[in-house]
C-alpha positions as CSV (number, residue, x, y, z in Angstrom):
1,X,17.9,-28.1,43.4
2,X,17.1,-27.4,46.9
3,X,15.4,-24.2,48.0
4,X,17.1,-20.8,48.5
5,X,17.4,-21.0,52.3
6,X,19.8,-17.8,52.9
7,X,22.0,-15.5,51.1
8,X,25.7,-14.6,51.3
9,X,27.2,-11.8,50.0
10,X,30.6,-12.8,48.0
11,X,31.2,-9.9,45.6
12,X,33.5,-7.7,47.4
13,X,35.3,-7.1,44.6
14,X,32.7,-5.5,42.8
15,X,31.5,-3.4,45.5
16,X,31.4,-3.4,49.4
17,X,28.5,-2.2,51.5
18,X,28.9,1.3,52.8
19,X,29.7,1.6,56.3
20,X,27.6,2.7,59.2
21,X,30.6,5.3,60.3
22,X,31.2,6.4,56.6
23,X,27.2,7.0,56.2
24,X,27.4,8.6,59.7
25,X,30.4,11.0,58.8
26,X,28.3,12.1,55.4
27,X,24.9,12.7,56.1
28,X,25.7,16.4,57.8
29,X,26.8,17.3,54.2
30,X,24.0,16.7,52.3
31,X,21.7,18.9,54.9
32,X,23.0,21.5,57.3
33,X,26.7,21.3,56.2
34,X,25.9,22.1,52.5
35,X,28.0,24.6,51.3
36,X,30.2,24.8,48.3
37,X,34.0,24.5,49.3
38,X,34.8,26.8,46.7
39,X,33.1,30.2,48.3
40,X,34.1,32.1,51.5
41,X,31.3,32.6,54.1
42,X,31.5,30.1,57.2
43,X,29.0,27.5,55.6
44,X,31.7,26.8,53.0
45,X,34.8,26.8,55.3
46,X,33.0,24.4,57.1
47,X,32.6,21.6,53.6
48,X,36.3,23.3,52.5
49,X,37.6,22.2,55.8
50,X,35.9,18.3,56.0
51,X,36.9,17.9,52.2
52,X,40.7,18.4,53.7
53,X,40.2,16.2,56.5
54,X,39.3,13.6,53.9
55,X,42.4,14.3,52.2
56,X,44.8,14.1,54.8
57,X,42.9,10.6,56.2
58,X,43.7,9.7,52.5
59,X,47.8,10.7,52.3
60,X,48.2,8.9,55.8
61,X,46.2,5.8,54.5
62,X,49.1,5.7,51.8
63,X,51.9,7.2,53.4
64,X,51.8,10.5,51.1
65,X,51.6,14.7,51.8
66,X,48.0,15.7,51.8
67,X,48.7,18.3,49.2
68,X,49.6,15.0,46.7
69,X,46.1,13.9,46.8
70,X,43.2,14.6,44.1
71,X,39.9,13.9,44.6
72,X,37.7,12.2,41.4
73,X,34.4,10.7,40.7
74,X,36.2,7.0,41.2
75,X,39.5,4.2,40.1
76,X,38.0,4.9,36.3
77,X,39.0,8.5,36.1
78,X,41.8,8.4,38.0
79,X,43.5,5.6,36.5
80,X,42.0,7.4,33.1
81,X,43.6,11.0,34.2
82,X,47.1,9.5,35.2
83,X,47.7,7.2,31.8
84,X,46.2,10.4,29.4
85,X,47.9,12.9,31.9
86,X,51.0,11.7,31.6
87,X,50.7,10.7,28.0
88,X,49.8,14.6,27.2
89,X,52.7,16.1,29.4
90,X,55.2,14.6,28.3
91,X,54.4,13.9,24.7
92,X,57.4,15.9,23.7
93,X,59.8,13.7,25.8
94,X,58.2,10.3,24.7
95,X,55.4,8.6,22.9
96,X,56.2,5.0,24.7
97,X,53.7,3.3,27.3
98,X,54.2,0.1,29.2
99,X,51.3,-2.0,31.3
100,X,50.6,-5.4,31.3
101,X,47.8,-7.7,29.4
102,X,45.8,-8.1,32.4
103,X,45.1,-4.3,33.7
104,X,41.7,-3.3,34.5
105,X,40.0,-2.0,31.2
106,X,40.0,1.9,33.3
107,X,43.9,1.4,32.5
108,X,43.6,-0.9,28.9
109,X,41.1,1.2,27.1
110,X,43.1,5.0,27.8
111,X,45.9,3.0,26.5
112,X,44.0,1.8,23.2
113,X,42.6,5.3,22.9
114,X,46.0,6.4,23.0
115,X,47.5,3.9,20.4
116,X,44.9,5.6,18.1
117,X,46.4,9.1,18.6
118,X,49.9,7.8,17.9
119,X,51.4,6.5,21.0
120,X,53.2,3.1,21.2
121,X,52.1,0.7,24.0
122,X,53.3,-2.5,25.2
123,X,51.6,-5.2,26.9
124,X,53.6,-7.4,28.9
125,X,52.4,-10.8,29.4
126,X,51.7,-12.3,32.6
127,X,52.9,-15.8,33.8
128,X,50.5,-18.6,34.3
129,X,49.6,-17.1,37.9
130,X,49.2,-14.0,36.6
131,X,52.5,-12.6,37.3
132,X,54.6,-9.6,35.5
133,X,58.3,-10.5,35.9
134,X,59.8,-7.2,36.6
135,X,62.8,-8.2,33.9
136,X,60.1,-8.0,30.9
137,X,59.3,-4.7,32.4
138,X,63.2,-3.5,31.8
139,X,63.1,-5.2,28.6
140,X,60.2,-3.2,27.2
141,X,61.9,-0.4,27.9
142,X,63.0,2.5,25.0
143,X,64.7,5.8,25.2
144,X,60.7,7.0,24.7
145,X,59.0,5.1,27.2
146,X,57.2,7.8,29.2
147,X,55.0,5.3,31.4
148,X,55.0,2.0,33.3
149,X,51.3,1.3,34.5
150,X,51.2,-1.9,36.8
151,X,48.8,-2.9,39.3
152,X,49.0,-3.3,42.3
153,X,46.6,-6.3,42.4
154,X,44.2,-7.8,39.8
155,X,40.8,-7.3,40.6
156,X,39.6,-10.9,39.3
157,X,42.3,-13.4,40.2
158,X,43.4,-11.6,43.3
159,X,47.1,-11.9,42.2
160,X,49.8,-9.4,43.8
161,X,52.0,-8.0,41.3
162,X,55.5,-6.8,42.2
163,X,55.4,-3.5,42.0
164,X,58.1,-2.2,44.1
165,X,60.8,-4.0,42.0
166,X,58.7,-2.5,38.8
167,X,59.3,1.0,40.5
168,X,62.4,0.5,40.7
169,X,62.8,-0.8,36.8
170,X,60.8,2.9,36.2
171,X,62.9,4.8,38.7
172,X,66.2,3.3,37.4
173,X,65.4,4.5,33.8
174,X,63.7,7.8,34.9
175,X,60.6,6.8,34.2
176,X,56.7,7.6,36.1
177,X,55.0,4.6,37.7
178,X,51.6,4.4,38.0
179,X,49.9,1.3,39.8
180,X,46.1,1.0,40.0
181,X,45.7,0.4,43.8
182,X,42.0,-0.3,43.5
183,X,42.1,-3.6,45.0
184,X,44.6,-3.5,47.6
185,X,43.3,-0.7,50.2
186,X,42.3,-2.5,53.2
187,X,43.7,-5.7,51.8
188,X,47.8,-5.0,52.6
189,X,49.9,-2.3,53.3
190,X,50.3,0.3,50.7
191,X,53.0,2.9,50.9
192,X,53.6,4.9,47.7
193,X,57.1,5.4,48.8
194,X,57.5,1.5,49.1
195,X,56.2,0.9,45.8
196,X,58.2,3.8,43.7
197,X,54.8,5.1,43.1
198,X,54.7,8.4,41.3
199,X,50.6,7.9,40.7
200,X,48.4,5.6,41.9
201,X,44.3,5.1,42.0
202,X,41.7,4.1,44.6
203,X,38.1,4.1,44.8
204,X,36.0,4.6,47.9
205,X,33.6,1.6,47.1
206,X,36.2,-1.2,47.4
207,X,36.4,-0.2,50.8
208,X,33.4,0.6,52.6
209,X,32.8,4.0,51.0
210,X,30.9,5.3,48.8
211,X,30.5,5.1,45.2
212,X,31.2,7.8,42.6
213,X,34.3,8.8,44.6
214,X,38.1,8.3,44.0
215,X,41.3,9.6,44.8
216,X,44.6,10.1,42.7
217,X,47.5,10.4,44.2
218,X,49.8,12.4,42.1
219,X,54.0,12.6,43.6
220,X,55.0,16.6,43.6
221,X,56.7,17.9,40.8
222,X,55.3,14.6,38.5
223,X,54.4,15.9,35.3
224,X,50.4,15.8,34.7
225,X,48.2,17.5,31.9
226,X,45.2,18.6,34.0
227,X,42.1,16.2,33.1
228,X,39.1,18.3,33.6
229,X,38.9,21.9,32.5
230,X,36.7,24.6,33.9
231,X,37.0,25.7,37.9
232,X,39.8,26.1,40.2
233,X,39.0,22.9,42.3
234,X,41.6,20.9,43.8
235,X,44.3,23.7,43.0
236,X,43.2,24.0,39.6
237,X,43.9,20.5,38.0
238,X,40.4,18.7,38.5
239,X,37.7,20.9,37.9
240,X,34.2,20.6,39.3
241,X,32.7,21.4,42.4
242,X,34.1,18.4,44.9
243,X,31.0,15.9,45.7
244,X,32.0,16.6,49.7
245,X,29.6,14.0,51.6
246,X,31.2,11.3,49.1
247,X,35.1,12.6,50.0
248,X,34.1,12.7,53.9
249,X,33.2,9.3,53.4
250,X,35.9,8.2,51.5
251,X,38.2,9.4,54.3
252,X,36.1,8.1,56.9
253,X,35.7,4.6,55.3
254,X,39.9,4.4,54.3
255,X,40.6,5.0,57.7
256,X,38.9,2.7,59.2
257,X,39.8,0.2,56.8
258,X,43.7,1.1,57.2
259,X,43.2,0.3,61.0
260,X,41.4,-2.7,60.7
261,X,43.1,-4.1,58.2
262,X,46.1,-6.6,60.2
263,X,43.1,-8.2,62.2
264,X,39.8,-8.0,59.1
265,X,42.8,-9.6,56.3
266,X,44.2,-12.2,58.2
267,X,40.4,-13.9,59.4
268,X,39.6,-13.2,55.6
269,X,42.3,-15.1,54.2
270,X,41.4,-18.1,56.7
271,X,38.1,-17.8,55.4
272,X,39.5,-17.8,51.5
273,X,41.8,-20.8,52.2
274,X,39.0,-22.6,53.6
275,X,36.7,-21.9,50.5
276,X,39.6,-22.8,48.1
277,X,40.0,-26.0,49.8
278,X,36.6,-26.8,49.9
279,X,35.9,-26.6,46.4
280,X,39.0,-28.2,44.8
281,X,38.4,-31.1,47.3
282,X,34.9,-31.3,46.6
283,X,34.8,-30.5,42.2
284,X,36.9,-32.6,40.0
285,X,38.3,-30.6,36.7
286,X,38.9,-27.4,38.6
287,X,41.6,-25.2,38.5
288,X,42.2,-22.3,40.9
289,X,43.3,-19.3,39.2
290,X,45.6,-16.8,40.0
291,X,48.7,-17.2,42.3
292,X,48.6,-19.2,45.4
293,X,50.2,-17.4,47.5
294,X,50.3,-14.1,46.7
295,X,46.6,-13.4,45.9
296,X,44.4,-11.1,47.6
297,X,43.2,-11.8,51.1
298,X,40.0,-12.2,50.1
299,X,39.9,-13.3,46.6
300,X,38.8,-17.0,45.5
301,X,38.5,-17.8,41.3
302,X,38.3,-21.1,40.1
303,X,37.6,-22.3,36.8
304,X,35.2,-25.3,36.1
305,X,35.1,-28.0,33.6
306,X,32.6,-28.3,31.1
307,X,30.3,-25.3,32.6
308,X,29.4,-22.0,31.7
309,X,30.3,-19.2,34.3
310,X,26.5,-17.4,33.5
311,X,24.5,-20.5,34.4
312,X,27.1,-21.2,37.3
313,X,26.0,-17.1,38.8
314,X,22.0,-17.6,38.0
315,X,22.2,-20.9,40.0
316,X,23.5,-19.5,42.7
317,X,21.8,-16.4,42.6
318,X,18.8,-18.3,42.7
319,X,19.7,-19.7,46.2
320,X,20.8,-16.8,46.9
321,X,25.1,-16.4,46.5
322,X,26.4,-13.0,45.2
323,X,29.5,-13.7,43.2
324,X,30.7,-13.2,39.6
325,X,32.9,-14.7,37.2
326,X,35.4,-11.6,36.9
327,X,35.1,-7.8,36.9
328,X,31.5,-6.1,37.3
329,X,32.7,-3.7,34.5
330,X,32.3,-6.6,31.9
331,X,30.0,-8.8,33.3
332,X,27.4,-8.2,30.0
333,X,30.5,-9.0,27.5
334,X,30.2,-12.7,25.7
335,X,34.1,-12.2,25.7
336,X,36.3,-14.8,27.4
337,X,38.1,-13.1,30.6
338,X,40.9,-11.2,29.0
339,X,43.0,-12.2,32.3
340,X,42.3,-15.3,32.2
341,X,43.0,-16.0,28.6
342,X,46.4,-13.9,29.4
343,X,47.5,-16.3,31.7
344,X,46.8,-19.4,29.4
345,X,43.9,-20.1,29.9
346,X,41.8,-21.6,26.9
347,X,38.7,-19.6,26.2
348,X,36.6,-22.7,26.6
349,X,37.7,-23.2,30.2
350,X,38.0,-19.1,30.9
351,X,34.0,-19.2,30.0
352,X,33.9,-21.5,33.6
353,X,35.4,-19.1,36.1
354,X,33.7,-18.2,39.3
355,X,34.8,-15.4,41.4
356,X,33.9,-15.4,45.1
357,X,35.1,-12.7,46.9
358,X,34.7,-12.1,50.9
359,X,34.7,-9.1,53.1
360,X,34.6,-7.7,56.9
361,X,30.6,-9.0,57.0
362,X,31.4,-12.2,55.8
363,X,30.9,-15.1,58.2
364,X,32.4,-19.2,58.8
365,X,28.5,-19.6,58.0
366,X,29.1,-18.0,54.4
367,X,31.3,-20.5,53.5
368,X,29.9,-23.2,54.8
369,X,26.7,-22.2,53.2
370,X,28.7,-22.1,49.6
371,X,30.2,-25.1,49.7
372,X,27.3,-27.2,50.4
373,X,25.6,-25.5,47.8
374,X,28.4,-25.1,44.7
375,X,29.2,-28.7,43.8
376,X,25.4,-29.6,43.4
377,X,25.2,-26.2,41.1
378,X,28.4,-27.3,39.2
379,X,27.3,-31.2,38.9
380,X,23.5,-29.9,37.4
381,X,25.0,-27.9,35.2
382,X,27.4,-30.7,34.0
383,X,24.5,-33.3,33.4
384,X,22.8,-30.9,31.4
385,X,26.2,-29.9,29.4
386,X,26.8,-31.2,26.2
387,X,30.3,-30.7,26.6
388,X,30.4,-32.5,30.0
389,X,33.0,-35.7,30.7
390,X,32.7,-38.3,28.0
391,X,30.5,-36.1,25.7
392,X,32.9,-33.4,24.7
């Protein structure tokens, strides 16, 4: 195995590096700018009036009002806060929740906490791409169906879900639609208007902010049981004095990502298509998963053969590649890919995924760096497999 010679950054998905201008945009609010938006003297007006800044660079990112914009510690709590929020509000309406098998677990495990207080859930299944068909949507639905939570885009096989028809299944029926929008900031438009979206999530780290901030967008006059209790913050349904150098950032980092996004995607994907190519061309028995078309700009999953996904990411880590077989909030779990397996995978071949996912820093180097590392990595691990061809 040769020597680690370089590294390259592939986990995008994950997280992205904060940038310069975010930082930049911040670092007055930790220090001379510290005051608590909540009180009155000048120091305060001065965080209360950057904290709305932030949320107005927010509802233009996503074609929203400012005033429909909630600041949170991340996706997690607002996906969390708009599947619970609704399910409280409107409890006497309804009891019925619709998503899909291959959510991110900030949407799947509100909705299994749910199921254990008495709500009914549906999980719709996904084609082989990863795919809801909006028709299974209107099929699920009851006269108690409450909530339709889709994504936008799923954070491990890049596939883009059809949300605006799936608003309009929800709208049709008078029904809220929520979509995590985690993964699609930066990555393609995203108009809550377009997509029927009466809630939707971000998080400032999937775009060159900062961690440990979010944002919920919540449509006026949608129906939501407030999620924190305690202060008056953001007009007294999130409680908790606002973490204001993290929402600066956020606001700084979505719009720069918003504007850059038509010429950042578009080299992106060229690099993606290049990687995808590369690898099927170059590693027999592997399948690229997720929908080949309409994936993520950025997003490259394949599975391999007769290989374990673990010993695939210490290998490369080891020369030093940054990637992961699915979503960093389960990369300690044993468990097969629950997407994967979704989309028909068997759990054998789900155990062999690879996620590689580029971003704005990435390079033609990167890639070329990957693939002339990646086949020798797969074909070592395959010698040593007792499961490789002709031994299984």
């Amino acid at each position: 195995m040769e020597r680690r010679r370089r590294s390259a950054y592939m986990d995008h998905a994950a997280t992205t590096p904060t940038r310069p201008e975010a930082v930049e945009a911040m670092l007055p609010y930790f220090s001379e700018r510290f005051g608590n938006p909540s009180s009155l003297y000048a120091l305060a007006r001065e965080a209360k009036e950057a904290v709305e800044e932030a949320r107005g660079q927010v509802a233009a990112a996503i074609g929203a009002r400012p005033e429909e914009v909630y600041f949170t510690s991340g996706g997690t709590e607002a996906d969390n806060w708009a599947v619970k929020g609704v399910a409280a509000a409107l409890r006497g309406k309804g009891d019925h929740i619709i998503t899909s098998a291959i959510e991110h677990h900030a949407v799947l495990h509100p909705c299994r906490a749910l199921e254990r207080k008495g709500y009914r859930v549906t999980y719709l299944p996904v084609d082989e791409f990863g795919r809801v068909d909006p028709g299974t949507v209107e099929d699920a639905v009851t006269d108690r169906t409450i909530l339709i939570s889709v994504m936008a885009a799923n954070n491990e096989i890049g596939t883009i879900q059809p949300v605006a028809a799936i608003g309009k299944v929800a709208h049709d029926h008078g029904i809220l639609f929520h979509t995590d929008a985690v993964q699609a900031i930066g990555a393609f438009p995203v108009d809550v208007d377009g997509m029927g979206a009466d809630l939707l999530a971000l998080s400032a780290h999937k775009f060159g902010g900062p961690k440990g901030t979010g944002a919920l967008y919540v449509r006026k006059g949608t129906r939501l049981e407030t999620f924190m209790d305690g202060g008056a913050q953001e007009r007294g349904r999130r409680a908790g004095t606002e973490n204001v150098p993290g929402i600066v950032g956020l606001g700084r980092a979505i719009e720069l990502a918003v504007a850059e996004m038509p010429r950042n995607s578009a080299r992106i994907a060229a690099m993606r298509d290049r990687l995808i190519r590369g690898i099927l061309d170059a590693v027999p028995d592997t399948r690229l998963n997720g929908h080949p078309t309409e994936r993520l700009p950025n997003n490259v999953n394949v599975a391999f053969r007769y290989v374990e996904g673990e010993s695939i990411l210490l290998m490369l880590d080891a020369l030093g590649v940054s990637a992961s077989t699915g979503s960093a909030c389960t990369s300690a779990s044993l468990e097969p890919s629950h997407v994967l397996t979704a989309c028909g995978l068997p759990p054998e071949h789900a155990h062999g995924s690879l996620r590689l996912t580029l971003g704005s820093g990435n390079t033609e180097d990167d890639v070329d760096y990957v693939l002339s590392v990646l086949p020798g990595v797969i074909e070592r691990l395959r010698q040593m497999s007792p499961l490789g061809p002709g031994r299984a």
